[in-house]
Structures are given as structure tokens and as C-alpha cells.
C-alpha positions as protocol buffer text, in pm:
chain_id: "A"
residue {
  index: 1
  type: UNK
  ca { x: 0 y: 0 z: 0 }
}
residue {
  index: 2
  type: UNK
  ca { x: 293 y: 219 z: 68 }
}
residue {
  index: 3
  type: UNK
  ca { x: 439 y: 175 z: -232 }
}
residue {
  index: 4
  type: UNK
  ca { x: 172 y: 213 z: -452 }
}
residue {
  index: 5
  type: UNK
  ca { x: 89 y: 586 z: -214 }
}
residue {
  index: 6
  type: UNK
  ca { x: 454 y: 694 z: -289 }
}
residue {
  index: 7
  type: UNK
  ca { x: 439 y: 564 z: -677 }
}
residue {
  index: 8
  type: UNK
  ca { x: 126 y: 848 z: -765 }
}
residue {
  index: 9
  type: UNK
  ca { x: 153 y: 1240 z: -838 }
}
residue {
  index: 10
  type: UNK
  ca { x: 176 y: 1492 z: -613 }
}
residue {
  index: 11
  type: UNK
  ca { x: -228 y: 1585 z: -767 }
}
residue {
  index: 12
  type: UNK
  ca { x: -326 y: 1189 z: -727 }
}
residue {
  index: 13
  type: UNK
  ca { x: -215 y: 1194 z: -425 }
}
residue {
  index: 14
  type: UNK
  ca { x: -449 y: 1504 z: -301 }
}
residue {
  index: 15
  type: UNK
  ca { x: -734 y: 1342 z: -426 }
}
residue {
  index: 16
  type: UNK
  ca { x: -657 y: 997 z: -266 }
}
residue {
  index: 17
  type: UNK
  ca { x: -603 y: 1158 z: 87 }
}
residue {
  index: 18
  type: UNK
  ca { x: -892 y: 1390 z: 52 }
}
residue {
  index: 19
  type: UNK
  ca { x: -1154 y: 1126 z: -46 }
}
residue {
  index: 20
  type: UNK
  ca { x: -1018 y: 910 z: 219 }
}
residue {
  index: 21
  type: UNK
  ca { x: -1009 y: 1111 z: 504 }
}
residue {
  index: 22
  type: UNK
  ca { x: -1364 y: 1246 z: 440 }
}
residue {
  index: 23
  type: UNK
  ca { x: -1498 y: 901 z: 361 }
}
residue {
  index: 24
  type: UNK
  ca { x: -1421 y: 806 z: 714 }
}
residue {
  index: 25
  type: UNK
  ca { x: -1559 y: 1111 z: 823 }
}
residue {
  index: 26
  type: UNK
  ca { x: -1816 y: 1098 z: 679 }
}
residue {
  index: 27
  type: UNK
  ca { x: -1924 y: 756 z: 711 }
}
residue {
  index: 28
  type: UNK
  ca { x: -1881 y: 808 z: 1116 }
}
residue {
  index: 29
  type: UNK
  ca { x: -2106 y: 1139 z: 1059 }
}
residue {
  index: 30
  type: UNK
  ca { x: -2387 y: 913 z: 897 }
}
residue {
  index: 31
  type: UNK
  ca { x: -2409 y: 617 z: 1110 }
}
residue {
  index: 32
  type: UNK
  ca { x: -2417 y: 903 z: 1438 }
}
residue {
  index: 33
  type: UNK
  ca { x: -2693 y: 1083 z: 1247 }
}
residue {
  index: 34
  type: UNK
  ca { x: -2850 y: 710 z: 1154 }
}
residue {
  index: 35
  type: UNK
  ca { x: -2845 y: 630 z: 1540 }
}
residue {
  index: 36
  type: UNK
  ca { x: -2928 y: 958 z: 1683 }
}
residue {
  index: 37
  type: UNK
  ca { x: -2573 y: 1095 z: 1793 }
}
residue {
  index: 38
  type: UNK
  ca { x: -2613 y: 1414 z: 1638 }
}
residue {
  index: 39
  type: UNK
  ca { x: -2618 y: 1628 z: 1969 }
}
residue {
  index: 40
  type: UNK
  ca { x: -2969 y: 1575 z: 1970 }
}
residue {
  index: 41
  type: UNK
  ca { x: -3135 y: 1458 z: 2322 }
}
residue {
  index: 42
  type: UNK
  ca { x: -2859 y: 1590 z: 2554 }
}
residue {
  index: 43
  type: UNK
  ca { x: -2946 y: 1638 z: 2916 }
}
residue {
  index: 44
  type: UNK
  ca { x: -3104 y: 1941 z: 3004 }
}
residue {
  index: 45
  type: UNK
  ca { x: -3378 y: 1948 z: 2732 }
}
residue {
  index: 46
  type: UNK
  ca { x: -3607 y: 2186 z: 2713 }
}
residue {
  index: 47
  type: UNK
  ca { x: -3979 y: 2171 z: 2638 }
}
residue {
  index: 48
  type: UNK
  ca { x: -4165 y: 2484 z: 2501 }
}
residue {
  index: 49
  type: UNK
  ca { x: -4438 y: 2628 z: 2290 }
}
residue {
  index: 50
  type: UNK
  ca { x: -4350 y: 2832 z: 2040 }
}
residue {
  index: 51
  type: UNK
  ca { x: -4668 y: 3046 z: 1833 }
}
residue {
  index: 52
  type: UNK
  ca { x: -4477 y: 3147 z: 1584 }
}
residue {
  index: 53
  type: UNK
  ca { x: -4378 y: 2889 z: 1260 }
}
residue {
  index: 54
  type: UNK
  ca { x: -4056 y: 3072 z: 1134 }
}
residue {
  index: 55
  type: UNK
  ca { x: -3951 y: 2730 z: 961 }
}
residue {
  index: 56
  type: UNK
  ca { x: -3609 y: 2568 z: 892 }
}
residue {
  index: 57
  type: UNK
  ca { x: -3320 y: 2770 z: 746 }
}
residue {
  index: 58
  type: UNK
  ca { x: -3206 y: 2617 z: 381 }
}
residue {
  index: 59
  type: UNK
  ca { x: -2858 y: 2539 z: 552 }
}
residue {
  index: 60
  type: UNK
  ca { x: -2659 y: 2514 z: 234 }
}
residue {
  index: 61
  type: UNK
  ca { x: -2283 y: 2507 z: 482 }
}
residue {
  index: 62
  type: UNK
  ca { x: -2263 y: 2256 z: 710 }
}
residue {
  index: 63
  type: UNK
  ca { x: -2035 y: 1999 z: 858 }
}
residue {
  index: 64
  type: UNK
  ca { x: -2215 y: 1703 z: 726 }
}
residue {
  index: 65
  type: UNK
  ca { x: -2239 y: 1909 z: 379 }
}
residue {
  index: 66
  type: UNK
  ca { x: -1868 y: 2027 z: 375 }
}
residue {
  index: 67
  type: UNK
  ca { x: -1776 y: 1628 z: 422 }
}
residue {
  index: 68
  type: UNK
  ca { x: -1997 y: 1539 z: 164 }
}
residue {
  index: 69
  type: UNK
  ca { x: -1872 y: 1771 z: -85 }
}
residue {
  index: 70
  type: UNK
  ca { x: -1491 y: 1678 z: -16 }
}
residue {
  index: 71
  type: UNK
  ca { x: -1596 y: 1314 z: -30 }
}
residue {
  index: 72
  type: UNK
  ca { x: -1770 y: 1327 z: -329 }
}
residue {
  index: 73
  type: UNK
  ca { x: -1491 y: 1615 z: -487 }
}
residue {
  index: 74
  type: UNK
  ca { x: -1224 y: 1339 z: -363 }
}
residue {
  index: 75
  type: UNK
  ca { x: -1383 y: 1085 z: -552 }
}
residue {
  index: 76
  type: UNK
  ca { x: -1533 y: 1224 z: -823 }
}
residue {
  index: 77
  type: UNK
  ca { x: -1154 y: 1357 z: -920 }
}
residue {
  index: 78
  type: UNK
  ca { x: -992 y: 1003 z: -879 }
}
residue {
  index: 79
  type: UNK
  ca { x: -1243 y: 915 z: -1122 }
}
residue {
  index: 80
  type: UNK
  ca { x: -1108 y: 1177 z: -1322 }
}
residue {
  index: 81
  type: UNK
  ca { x: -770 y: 1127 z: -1306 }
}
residue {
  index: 82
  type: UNK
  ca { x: -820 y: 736 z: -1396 }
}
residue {
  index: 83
  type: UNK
  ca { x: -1022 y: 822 z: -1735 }
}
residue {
  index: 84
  type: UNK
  ca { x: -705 y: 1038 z: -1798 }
}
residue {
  index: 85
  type: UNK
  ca { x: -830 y: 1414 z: -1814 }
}
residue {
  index: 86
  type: UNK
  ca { x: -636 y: 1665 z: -1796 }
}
residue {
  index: 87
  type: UNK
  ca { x: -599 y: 1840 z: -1429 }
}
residue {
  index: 88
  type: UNK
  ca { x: -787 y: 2148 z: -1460 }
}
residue {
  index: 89
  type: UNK
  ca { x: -1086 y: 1907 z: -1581 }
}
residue {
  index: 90
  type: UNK
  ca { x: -1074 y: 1685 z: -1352 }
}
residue {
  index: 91
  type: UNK
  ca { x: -1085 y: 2015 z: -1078 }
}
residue {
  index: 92
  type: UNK
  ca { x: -1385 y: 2188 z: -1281 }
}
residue {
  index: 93
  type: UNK
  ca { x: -1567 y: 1838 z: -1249 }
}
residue {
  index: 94
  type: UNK
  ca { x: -1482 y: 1734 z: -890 }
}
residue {
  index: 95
  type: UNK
  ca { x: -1585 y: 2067 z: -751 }
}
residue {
  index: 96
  type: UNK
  ca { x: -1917 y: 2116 z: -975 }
}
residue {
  index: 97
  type: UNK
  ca { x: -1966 y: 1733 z: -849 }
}
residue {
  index: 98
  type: UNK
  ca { x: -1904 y: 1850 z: -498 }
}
residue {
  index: 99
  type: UNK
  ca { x: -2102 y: 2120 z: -473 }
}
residue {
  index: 100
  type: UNK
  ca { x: -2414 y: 1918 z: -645 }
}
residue {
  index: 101
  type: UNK
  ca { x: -2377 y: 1659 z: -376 }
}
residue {
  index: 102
  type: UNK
  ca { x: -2413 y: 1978 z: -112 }
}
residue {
  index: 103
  type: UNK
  ca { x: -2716 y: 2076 z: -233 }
}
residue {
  index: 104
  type: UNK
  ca { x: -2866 y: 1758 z: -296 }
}
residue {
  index: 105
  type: UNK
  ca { x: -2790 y: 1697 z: 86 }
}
residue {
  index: 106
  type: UNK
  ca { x: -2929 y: 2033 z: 194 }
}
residue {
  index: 107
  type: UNK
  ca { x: -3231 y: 1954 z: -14 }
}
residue {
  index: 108
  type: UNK
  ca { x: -3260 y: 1640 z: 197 }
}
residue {
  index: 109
  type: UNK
  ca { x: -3214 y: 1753 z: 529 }
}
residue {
  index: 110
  type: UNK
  ca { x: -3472 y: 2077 z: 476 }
}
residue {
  index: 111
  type: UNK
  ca { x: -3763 y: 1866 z: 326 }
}
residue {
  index: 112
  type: UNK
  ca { x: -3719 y: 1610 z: 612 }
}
residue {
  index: 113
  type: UNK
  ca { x: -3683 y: 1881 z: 845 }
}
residue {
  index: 114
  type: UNK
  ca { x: -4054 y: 1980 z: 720 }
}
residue {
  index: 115
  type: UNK
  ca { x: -4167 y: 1699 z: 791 }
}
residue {
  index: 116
  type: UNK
  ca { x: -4168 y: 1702 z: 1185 }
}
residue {
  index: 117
  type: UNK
  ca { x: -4469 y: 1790 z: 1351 }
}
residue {
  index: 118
  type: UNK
  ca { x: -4507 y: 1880 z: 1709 }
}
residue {
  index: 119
  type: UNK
  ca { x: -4862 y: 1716 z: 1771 }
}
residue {
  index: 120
  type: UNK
  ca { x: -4950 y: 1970 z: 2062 }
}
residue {
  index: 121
  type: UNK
  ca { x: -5321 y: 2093 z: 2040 }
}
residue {
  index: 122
  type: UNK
  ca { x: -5326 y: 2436 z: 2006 }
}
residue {
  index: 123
  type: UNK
  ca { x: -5686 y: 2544 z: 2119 }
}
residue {
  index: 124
  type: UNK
  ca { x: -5674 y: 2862 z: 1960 }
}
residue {
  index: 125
  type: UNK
  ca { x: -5728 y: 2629 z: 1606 }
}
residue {
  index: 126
  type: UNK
  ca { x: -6085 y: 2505 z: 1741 }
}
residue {
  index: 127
  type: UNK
  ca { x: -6216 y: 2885 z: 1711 }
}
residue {
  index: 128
  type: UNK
  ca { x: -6521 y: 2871 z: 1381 }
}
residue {
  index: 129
  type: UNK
  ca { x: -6482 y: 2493 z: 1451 }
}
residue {
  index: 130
  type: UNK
  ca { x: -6833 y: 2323 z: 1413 }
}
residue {
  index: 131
  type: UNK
  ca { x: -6886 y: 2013 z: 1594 }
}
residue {
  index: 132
  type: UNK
  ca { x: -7110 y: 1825 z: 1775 }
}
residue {
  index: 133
  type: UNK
  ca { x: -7280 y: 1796 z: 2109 }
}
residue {
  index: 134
  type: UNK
  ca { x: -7179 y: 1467 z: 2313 }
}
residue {
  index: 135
  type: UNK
  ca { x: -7237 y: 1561 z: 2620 }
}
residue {
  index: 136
  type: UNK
  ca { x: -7522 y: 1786 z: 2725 }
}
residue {
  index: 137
  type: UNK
  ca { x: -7368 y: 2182 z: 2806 }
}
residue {
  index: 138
  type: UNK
  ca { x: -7525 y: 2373 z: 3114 }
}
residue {
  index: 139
  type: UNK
  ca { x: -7719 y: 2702 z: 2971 }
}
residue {
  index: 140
  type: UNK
  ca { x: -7530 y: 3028 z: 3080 }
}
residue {
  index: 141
  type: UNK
  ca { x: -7193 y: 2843 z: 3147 }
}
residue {
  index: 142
  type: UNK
  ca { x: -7378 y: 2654 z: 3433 }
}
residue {
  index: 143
  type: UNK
  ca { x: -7263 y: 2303 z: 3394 }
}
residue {
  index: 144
  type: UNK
  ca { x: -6958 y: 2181 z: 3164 }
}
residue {
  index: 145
  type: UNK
  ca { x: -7050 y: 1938 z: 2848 }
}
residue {
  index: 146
  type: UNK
  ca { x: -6790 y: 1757 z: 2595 }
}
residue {
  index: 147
  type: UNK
  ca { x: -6825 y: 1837 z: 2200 }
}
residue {
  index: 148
  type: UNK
  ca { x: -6713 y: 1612 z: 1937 }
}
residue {
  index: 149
  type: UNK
  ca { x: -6503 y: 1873 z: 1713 }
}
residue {
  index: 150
  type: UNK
  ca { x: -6265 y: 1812 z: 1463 }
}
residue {
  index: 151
  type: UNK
  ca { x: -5906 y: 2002 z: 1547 }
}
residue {
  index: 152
  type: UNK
  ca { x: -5564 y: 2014 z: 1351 }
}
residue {
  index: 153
  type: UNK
  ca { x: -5716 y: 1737 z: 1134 }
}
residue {
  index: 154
  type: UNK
  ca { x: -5824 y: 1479 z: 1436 }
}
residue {
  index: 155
  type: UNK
  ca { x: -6178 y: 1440 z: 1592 }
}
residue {
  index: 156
  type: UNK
  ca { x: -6169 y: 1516 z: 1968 }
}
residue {
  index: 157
  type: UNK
  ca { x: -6397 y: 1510 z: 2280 }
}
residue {
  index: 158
  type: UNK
  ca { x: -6346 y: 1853 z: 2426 }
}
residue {
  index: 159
  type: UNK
  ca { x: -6484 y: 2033 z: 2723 }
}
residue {
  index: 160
  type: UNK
  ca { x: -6716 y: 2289 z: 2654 }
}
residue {
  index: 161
  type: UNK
  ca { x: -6951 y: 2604 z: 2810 }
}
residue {
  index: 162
  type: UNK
  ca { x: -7224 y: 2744 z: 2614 }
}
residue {
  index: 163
  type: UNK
  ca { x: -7402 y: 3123 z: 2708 }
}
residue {
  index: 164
  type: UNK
  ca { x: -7705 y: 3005 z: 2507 }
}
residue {
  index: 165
  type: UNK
  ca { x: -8059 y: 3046 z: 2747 }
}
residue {
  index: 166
  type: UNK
  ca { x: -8113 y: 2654 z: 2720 }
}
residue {
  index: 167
  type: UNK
  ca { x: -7900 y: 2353 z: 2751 }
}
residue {
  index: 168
  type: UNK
  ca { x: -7734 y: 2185 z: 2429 }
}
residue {
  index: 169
  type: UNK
  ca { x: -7786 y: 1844 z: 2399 }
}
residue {
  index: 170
  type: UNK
  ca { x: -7640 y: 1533 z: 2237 }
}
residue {
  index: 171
  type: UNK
  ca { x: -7648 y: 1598 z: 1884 }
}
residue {
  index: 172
  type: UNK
  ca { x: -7730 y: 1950 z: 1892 }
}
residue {
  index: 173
  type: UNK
  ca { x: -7450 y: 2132 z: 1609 }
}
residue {
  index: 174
  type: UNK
  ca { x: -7243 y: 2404 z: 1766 }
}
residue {
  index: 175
  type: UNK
  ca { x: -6927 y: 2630 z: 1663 }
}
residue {
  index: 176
  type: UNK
  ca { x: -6678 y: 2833 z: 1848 }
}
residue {
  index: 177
  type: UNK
  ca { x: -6665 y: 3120 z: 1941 }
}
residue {
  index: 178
  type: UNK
  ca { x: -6386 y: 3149 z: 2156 }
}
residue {
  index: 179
  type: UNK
  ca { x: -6182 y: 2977 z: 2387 }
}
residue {
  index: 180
  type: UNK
  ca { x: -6176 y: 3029 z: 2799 }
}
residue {
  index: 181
  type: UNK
  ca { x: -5835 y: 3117 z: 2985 }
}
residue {
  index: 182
  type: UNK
  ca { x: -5838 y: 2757 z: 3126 }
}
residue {
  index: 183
  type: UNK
  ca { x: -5873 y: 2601 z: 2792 }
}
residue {
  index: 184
  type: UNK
  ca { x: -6260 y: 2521 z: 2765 }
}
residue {
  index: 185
  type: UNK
  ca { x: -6443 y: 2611 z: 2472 }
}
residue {
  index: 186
  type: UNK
  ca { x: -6710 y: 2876 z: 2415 }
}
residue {
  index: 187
  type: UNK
  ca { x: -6935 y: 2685 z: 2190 }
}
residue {
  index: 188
  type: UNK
  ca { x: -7325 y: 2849 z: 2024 }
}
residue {
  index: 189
  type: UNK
  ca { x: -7607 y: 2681 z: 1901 }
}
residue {
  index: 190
  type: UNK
  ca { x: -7547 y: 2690 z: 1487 }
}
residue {
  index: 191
  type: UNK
  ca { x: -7859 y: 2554 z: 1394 }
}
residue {
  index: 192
  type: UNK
  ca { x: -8116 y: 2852 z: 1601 }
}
């Protein structure tokens, strides 16, 4: 192996050790992503609600994309080199390969990122809701009932005050008006 190092170029040789070096790399970088080792889940987590969706950044320079791009320039030049082009070729086509294989990973990561979804009820989402009566409401907030409402895409059973002059009963069709500081909804009689 050493002898075959020391036979090559001083440019083959550049190549070699770059795609090498960030192969490892970046082979340890994927199998700690693959098994959650990414710095995610530390101690000292911290759970909060945020109103605000400001999304994920396109992150275009990044570790995992700088090791992907001098993997891929590494190897993408050896290529290169063994088809015989000429050096400032095989540069132009290593780093236009590199820098394809950092956005195709940035592309990646984003549109996954996307993907997560908290799954915390936000209340504020039932208001102009209609749903349905399951459990009788008190008239002028009097007693609590349940509604069967559809929120963020799922059907709940939700607690539920009414300031209608009569009770709402099962099966009686209500919307939302508003939503109470301790998270019970203001529901009125749709169908008057």
C-alpha cells in the first residue's frame, strides 16, 4: 500500500487523501446521524411552545455538507484522473460534483426537516370549529358538556360552556366562538 501511495503524483495523491479522510468522516457522521448521535437529546432538554412557525433555514454550509462535498470532490476527481483528463478538468468536475452533492444533501435535510410535527393541540385552532354535542352543556356556562369537534385534522372530545338560554344536547351542532383562559371552549347553538 505504501508503495503504490509513494508511486502516484503529487495531484493523485491530493485526491486519494482527501476522499479518504472524508470518507471516514463521513461515514462516522452518517451512522451518528443514523443512530441519533447528532447532539440531539442531551441532558437538560427543554420543552416549550413556540406560536410562531418561522420554519427551517435552507442550511446550504454545514459539517455534514462540507464532508460530503470533499468526499464526493475526492472521488469524483480520482475518477477523473483514472479516465485520464487533464488536471484542470478533472478540478472543474470534482468541484461542480461537490457542490451538487451539497445541495442535494441540503435539499434532503430541509424537506425532512418539514416533515416534523409537534402534535400539541393548540386550542386557539378550534375557534369557527363546528362540531357536535356529546355531552349535554349547562345554559349560561352553568354546567360543563364535551363536543365532538374536529381540530388540527383529528376528531376530539373537548370540554365545553355554552351562554345560550337553554342547555345543548347530544347531537345539537355548535361552533366556536372562543376559547376560555383555562382552555374550555365557548361553543353556540349553529342551527337557532
Amino acid at each position: 500500500m505504501e508503495i503504490w501511495f509513494e508511486s502516484l503524483g503529487l495531484f493523485e495523491k491530493i485526491y486519494w487523501l482527501v476522499a479518504g479522510i472524508s470518507s471516514v468522516i463521513f461515514i462516522i457522521l452518517l451512522v451518528l446521524t443514523l443512530i441519533g448521535g447528532d447532539g440531539d437529546g442531551i441532558d437538560g432538554d427543554i420543552d416549550a411552545e413556540i406560536e410562531g412557525d418561522t420554519g427551517i433555514d435552507f442550511q446550504f454550509l454545514s459539517f455534514k455538507n462540507l464532508m460530503g462535498f470533499l468526499t464526493i470532490f475526492g472521488w469524483s476527481g480520482i475518477a477523473c484522473l483514472n479516465a485520464g483528463l487533464p488536471s484542470l478538468f478533472v478540478v472543474l468536475i470534482s468541484f461542480v460534483c461537490g457542490l451538487l452533492m451539497m445541495l442535494a444533501m441540503a435539499s434532503i435535510f430541509y424537506y425532512l426537516a418539514k416533515l416534523q410535527s409537534s402534535g400539541t393541540l393548540l386550542l386557539k385552532n378550534a375557534i369557527n370549529q363546528v362540531g357536535e354535542v356529546y355531552l349535554t352543556i349547562g345554559a349560561n356556562r352553568s354546567t360543563i358538556g364535551k363536543v365532538s369537534i374536529t381540530v388540527q385534522g383529528t376528531l376530539r372530545e373537548l370540554d365545553a360552556l355554552t351562554e345560550e338560554i337553554t342547555d345543548l344536547h347530544q347531537g345539537n351542532v355548535v361552533r366556536v366562538k372562543a376559547v376560555t383562559d383555562n382552555g374550555i371552549l365557548l361553543v353556540e347553538l349553529l342551527n337557532k
